[in-house]
DSSP file (Angstrom, degrees, kcal/mol; ACC not computed):
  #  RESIDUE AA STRUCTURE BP1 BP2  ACC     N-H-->O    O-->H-N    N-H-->O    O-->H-N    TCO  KAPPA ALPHA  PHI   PSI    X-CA   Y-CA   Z-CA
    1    1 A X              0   0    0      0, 0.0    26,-0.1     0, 0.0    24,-0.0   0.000 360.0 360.0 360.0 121.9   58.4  -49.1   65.1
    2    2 A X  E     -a   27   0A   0     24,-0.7    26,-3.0     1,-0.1     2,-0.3  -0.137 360.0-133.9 -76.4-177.9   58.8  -46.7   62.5
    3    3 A X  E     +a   28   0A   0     24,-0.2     2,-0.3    26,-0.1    26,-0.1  -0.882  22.2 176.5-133.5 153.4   60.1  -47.7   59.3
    4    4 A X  E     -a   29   0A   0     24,-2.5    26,-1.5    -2,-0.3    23,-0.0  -0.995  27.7-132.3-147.0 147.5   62.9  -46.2   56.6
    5    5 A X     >  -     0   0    0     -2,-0.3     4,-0.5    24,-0.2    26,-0.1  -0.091  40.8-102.9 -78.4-164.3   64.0  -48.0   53.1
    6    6 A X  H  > S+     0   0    0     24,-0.2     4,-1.0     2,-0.2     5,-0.2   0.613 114.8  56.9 -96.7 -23.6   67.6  -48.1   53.0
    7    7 A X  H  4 S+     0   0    0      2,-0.2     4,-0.2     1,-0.1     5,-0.1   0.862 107.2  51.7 -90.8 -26.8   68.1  -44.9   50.3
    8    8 A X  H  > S+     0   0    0      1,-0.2     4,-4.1     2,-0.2    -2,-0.2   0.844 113.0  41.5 -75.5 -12.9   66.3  -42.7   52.5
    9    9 A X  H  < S+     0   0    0     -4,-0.5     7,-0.2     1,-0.2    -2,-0.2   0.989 109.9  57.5 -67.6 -44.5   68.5  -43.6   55.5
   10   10 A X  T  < S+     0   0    0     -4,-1.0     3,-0.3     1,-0.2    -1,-0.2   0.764 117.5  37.6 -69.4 -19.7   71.6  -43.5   53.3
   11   11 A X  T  4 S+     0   0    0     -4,-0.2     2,-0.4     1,-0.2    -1,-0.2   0.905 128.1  30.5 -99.4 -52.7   70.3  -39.8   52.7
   12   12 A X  S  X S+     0   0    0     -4,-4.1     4,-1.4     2,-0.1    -2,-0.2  -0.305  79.6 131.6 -99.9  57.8   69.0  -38.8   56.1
   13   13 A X  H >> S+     0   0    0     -2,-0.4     3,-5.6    -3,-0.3     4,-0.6   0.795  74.8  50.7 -75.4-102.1   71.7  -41.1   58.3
   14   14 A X  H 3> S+     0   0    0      1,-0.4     4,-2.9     2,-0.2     5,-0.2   0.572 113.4  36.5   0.4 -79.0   72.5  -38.2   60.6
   15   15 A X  H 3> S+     0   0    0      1,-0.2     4,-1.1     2,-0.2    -1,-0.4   0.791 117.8  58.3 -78.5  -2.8   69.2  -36.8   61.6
   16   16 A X  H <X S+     0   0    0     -3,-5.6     4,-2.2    -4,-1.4    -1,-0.2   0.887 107.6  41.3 -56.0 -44.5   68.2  -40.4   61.7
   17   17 A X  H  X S+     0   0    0     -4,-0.6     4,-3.8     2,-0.2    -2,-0.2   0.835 114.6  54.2 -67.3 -23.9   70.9  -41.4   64.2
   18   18 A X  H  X S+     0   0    0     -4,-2.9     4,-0.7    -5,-0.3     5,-0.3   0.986 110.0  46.4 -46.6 -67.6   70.1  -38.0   66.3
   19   19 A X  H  X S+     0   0    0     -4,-1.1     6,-1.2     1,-0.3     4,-1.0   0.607 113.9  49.0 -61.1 -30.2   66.4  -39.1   66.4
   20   20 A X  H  X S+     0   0    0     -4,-2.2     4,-1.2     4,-0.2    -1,-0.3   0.963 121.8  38.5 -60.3 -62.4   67.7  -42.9   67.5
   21   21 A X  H  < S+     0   0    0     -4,-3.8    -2,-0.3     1,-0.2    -1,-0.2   0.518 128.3  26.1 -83.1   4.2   70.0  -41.1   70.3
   22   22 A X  H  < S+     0   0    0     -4,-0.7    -1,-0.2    -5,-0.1    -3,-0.2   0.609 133.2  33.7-126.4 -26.5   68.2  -38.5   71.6
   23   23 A X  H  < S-     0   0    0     -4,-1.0    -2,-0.2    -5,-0.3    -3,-0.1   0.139  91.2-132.7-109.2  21.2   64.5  -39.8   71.0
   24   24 A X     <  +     0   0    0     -4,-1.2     2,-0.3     1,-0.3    -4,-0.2   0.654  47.7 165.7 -86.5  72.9   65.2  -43.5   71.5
   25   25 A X        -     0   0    0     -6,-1.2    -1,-0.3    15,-0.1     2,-0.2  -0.604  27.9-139.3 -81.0 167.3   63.3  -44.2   68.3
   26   26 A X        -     0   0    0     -2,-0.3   -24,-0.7    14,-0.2     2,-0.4  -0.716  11.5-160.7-101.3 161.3   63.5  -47.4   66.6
   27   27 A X  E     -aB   2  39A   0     12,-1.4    12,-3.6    -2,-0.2     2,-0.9  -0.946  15.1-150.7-157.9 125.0   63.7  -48.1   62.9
   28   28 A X  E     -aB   3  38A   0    -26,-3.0   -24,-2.5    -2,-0.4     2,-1.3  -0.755  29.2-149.0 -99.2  99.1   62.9  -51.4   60.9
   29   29 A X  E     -aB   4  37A   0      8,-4.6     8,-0.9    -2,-0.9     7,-0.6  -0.448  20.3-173.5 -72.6 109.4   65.4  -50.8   58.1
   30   30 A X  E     - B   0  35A   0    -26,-1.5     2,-0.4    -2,-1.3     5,-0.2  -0.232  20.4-151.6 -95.8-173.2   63.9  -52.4   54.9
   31   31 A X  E >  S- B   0  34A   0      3,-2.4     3,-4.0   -26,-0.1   -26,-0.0  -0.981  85.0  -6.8-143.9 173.9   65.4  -52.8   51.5
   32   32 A X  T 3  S-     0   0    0     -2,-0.4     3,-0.1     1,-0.3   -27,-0.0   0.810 136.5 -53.4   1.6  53.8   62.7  -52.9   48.3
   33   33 A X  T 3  S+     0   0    0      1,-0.2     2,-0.5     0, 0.0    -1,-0.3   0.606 117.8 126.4  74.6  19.1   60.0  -52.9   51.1
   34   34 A X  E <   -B   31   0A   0     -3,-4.0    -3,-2.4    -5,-0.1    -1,-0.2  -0.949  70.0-110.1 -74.6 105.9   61.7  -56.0   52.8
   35   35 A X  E     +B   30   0A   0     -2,-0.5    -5,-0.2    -5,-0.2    -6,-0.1  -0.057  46.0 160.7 -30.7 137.7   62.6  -55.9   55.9
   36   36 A X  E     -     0   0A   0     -7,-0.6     2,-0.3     1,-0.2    -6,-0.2   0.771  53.7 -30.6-140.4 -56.4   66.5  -55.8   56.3
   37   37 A X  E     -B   29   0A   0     -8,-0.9    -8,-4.6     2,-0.0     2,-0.8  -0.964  48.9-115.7-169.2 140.8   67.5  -54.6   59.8
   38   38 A X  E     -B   28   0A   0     -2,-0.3     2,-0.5   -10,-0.2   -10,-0.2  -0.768   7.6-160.7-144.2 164.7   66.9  -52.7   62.6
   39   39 A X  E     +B   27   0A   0    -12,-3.6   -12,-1.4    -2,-0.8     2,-0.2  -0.837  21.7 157.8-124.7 129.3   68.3  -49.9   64.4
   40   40 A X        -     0   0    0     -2,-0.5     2,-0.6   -14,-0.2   -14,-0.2  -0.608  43.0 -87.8-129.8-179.5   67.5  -49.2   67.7
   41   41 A X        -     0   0    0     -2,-0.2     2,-0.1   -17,-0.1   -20,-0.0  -0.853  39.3-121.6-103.3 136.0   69.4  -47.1   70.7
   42   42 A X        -     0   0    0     -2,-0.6   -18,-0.1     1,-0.1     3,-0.1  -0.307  18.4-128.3 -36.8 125.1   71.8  -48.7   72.9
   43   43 A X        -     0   0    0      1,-0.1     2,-0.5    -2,-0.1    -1,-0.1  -0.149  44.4 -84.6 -66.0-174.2   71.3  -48.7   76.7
   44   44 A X        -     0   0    0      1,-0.1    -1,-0.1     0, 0.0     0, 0.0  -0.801  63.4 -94.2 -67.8 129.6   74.3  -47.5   78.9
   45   45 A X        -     0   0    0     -2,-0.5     2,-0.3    -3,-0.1    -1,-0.1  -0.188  36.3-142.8 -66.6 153.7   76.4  -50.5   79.2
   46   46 A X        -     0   0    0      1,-0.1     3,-0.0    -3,-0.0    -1,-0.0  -0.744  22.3-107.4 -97.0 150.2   75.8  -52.3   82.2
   47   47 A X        -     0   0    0     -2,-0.3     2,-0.4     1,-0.1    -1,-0.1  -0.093  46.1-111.1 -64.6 165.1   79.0  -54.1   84.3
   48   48 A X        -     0   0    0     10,-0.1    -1,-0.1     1,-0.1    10,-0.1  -0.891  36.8 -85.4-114.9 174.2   78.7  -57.4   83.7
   49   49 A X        -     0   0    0     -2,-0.4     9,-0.6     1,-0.1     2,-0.2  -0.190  45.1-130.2 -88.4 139.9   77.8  -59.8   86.7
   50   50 A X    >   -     0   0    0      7,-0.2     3,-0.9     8,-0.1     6,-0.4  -0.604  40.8 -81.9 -86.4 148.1   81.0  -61.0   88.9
   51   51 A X  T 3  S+     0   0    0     -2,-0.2     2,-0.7     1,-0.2     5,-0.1   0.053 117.2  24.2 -12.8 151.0   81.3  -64.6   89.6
   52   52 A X  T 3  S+     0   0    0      4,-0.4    -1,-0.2     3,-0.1     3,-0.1   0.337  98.4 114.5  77.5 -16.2   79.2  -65.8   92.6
   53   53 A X  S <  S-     0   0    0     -3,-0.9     2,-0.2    -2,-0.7    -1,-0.1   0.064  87.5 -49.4 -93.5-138.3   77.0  -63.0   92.1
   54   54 A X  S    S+     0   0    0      1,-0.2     2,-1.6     2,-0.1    -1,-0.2  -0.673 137.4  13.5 -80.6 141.2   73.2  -63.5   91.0
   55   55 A X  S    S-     0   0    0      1,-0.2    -1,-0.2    -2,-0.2    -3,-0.1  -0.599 103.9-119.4 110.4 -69.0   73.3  -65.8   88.0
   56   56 A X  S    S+     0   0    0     -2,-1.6    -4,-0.4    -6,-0.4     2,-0.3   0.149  78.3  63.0  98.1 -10.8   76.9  -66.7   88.8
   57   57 A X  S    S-     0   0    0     -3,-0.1    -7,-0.2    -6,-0.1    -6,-0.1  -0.824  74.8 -99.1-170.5 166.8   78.2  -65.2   85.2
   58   58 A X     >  -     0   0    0     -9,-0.6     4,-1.1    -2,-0.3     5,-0.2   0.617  27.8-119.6 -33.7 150.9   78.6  -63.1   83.2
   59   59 A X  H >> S+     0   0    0      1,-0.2     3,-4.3     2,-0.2     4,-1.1   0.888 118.0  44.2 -34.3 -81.0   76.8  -62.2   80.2
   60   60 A X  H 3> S+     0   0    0      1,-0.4     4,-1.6     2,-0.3     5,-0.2   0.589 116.4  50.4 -89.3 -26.7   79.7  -62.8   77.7
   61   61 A X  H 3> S+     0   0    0     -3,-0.2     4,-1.8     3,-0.2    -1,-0.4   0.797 113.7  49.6 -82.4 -13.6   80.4  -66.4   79.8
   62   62 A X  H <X S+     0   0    0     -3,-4.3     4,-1.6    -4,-1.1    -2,-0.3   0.945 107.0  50.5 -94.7 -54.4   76.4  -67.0   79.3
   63   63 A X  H  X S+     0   0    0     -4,-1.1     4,-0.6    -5,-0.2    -3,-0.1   0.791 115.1  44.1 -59.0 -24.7   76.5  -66.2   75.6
   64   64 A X  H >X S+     0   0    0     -4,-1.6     4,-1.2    -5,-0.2     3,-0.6   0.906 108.7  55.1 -72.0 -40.5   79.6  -68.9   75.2
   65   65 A X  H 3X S+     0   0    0     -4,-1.8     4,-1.0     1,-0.2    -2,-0.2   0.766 112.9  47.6 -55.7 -32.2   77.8  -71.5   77.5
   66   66 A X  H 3X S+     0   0    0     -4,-1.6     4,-0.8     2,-0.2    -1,-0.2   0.773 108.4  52.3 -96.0 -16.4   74.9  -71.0   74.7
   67   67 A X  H XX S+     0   0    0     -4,-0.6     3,-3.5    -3,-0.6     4,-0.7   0.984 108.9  46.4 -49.6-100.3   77.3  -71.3   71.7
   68   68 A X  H 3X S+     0   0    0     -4,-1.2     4,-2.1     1,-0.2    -2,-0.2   0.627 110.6  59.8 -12.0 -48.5   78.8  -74.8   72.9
   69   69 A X  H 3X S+     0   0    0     -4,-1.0     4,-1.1     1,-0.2    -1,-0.2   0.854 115.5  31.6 -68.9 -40.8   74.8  -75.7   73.5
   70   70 A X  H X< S+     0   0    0     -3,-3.5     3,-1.0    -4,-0.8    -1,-0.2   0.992 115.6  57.2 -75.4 -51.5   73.9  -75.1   69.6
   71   71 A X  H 3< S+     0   0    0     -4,-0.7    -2,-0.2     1,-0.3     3,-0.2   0.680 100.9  53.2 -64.9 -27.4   76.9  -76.1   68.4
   72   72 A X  H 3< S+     0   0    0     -4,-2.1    -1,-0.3    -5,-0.3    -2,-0.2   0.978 122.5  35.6 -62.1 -55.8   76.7  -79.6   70.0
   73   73 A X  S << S+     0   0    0     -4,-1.1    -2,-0.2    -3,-1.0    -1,-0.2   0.231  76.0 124.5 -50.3 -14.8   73.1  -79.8   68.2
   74   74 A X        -     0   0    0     -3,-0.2     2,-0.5    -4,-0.2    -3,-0.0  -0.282  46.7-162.6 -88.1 133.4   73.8  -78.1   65.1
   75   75 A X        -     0   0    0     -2,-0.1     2,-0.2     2,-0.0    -2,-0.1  -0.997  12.3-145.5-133.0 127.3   72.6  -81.1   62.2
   76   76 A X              0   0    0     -2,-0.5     0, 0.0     1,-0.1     0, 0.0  -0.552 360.0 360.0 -97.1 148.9   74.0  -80.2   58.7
   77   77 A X              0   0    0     -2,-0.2    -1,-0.1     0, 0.0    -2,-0.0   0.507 360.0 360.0 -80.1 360.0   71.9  -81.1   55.9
């Protein structure tokens, strides 16, 4: 994964994002040589899974089901 501080992105955003969309690089954005975030390219979205169908649901029902699961667990300090 290549790597970009955060003032050169802020300078070359544009032919970074090309290089993202057209070359599906990745970039581990840092900030004072930290790692900070990273920006990668997007698939095409996919439908999400119907009811009944393999899994039996959806992404977006699988990522609430996983919410509830932490949030039941979650211990405050």
């Amino acid at each position: 994964m290549n790597e970009i501080g955060i003032r050169e992105l802020k300078a070359r955003a544009s032919e970074t994002l090309r290089s993202v969309r057209e070359r599906r690089r990745r970039y581990l954005i840092t900030y004072h040589g930290r790692p900070a975030g990273i920006l990668l390219p997007l698939d095409e979205p996919r439908p999400a899974q119907a009811p009944g169908a393999e899994g039996g649901t959806s992404n977006w029902d699988e990522l609430l089901r996983l919410g509830d699961m932490i949030g039941k667990r979650w211990r405050s300090k």
